[in-house]
Backbone as numpy.savetxt, mean C-alpha at the origin, in Angstrom:
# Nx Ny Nz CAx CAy CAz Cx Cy Cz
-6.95 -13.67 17.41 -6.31 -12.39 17.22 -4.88 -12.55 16.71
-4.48 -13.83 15.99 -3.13 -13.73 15.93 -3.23 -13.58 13.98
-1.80 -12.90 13.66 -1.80 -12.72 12.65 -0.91 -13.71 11.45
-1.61 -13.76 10.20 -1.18 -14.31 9.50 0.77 -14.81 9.86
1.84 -15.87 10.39 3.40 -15.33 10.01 3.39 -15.75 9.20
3.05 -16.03 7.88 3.77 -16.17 6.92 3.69 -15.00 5.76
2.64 -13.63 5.90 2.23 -12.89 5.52 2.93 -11.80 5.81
4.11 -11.29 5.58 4.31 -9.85 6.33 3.35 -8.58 6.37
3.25 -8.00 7.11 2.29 -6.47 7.33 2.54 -5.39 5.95
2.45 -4.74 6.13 2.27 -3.71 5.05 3.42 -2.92 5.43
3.84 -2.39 6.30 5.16 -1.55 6.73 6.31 -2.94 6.78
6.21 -3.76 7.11 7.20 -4.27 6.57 7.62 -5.27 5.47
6.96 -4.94 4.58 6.62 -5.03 3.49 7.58 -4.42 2.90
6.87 -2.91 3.35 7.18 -1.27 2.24 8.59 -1.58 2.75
9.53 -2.09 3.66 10.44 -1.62 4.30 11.71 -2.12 3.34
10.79 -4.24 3.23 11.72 -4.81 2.83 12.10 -4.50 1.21
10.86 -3.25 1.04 11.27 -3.21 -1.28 12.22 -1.78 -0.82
11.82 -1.19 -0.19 13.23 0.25 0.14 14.27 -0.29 0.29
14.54 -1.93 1.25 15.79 -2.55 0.74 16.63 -2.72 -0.12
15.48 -3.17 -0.89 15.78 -4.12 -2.44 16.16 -3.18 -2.79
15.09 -2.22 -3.38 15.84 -1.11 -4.43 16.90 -0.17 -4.26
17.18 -0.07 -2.87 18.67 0.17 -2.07 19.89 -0.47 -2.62
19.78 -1.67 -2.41 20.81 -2.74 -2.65 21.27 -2.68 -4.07
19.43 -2.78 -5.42 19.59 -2.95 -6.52 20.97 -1.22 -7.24
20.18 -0.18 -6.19 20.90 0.53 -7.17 22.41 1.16 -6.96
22.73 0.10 -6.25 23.96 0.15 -5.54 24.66 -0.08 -7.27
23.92 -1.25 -7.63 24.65 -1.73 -8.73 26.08 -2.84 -8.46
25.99 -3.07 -7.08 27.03 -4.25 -6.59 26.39 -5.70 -6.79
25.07 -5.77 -6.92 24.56 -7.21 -6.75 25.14 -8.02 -8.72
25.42 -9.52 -8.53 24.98 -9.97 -9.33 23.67 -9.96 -10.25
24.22 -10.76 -11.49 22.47 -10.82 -12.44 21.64 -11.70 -11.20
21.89 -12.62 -10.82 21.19 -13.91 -10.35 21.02 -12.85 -9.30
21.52 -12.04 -8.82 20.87 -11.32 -7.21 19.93 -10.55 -7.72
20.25 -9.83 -8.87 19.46 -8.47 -9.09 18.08 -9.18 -9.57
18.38 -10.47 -10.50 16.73 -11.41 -10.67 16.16 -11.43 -9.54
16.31 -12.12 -8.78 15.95 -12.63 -7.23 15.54 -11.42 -6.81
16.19 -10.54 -6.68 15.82 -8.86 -5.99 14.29 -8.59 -6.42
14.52 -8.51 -7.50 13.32 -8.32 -8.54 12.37 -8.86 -8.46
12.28 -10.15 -8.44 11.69 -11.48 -8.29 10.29 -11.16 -6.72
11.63 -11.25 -5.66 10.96 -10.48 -4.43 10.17 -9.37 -4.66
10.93 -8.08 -5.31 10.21 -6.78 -4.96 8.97 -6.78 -5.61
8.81 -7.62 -7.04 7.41 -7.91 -7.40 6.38 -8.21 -6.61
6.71 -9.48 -5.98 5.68 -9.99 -5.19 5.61 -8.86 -3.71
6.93 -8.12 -3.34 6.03 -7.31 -1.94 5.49 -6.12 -2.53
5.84 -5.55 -3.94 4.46 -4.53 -4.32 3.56 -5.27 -4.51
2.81 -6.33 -4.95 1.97 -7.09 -5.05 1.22 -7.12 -3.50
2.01 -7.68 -2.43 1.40 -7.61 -1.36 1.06 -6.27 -0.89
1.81 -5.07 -0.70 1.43 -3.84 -0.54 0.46 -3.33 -1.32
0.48 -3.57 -2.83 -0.95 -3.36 -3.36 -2.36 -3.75 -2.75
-2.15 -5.23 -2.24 -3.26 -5.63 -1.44 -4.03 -5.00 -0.56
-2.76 -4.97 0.45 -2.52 -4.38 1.64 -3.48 -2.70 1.57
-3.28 -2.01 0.69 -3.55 -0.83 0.49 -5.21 -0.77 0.16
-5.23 -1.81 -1.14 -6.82 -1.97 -1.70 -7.88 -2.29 -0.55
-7.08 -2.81 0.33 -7.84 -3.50 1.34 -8.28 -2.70 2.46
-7.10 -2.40 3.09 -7.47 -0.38 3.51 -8.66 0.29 3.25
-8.47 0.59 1.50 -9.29 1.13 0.99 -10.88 0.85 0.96
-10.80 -0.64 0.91 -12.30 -0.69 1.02 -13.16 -0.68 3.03
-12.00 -0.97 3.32 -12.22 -0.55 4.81 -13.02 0.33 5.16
-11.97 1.40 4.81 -12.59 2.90 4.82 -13.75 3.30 4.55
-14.23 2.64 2.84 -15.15 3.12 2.50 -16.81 2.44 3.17
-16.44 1.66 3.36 -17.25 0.27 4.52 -17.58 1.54 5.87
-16.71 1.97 6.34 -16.17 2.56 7.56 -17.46 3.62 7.42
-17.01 4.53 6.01 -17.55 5.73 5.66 -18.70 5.83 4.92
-19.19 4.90 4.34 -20.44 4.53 4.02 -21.68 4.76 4.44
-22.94 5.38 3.72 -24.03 5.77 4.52 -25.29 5.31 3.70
-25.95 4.64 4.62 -27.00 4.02 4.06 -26.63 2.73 2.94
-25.45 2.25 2.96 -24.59 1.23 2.38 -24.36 0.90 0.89
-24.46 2.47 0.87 -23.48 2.99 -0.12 -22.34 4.05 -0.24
-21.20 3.78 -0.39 -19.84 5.01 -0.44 -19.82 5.05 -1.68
-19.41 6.65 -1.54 -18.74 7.77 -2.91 -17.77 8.37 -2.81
-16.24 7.43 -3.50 -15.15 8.40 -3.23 -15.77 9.82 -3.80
-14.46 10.58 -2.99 -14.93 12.13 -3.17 -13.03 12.71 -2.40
-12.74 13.33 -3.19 -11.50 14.09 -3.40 -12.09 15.03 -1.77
-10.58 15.01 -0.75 -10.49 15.62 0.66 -11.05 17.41 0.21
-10.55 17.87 -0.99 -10.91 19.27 -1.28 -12.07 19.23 -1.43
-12.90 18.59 -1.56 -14.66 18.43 -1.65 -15.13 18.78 -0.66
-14.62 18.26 0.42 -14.74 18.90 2.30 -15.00 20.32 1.96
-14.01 20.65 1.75 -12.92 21.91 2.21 -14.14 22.70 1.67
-14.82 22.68 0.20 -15.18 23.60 -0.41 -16.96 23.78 0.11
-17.25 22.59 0.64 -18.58 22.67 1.42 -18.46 23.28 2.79
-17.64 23.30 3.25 -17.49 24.15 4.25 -17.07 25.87 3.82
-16.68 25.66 3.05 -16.46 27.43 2.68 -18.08 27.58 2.19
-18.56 27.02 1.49 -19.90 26.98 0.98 -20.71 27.79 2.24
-20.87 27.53 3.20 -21.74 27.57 4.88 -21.71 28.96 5.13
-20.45 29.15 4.36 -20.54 30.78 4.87 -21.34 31.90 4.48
């Protein structure tokens, strides 16, 4: 049950690019910082991309019937239930 440390989570992830792009648009950092900044924030959208896709197929795993899922837009609900009436 223990988790990846060399992997950060997904919230702190998201936390450490709200940093970056904090810092970046300060406009105080050096070139060599603002590379490096950059450098980083690539790779933690990269990991948050993961992070998210991965979610995603969770879900659909989760929500799946007969072992197959069909995204379907939350207003699709909404309108089968008004349908009933």
């Amino acid at each position: 049950m223990s988790k990846k440390a060399a992997t950060p989570d997904f919230e702190q992830s998201l936390a450490e690019l709200e940093r970056l792009v904090t810092s970046m648009e300060k406009g105080d950092l050096s070139l060599e910082q603002s590379l490096a900044s950059f450098e980083r924030g690539i790779q933690l959208t990269r990991l948050c991309q993961t992070a998210l896709k991965d979610a995603e197929q969770k879900v659909m795993i989760l929500t799946s019937q007969s072992g197959t899922a069909e995204m379907a837009p939350f207003e699709a609900n909404a309108d089968l239930a008004d349908n009933d009436h």
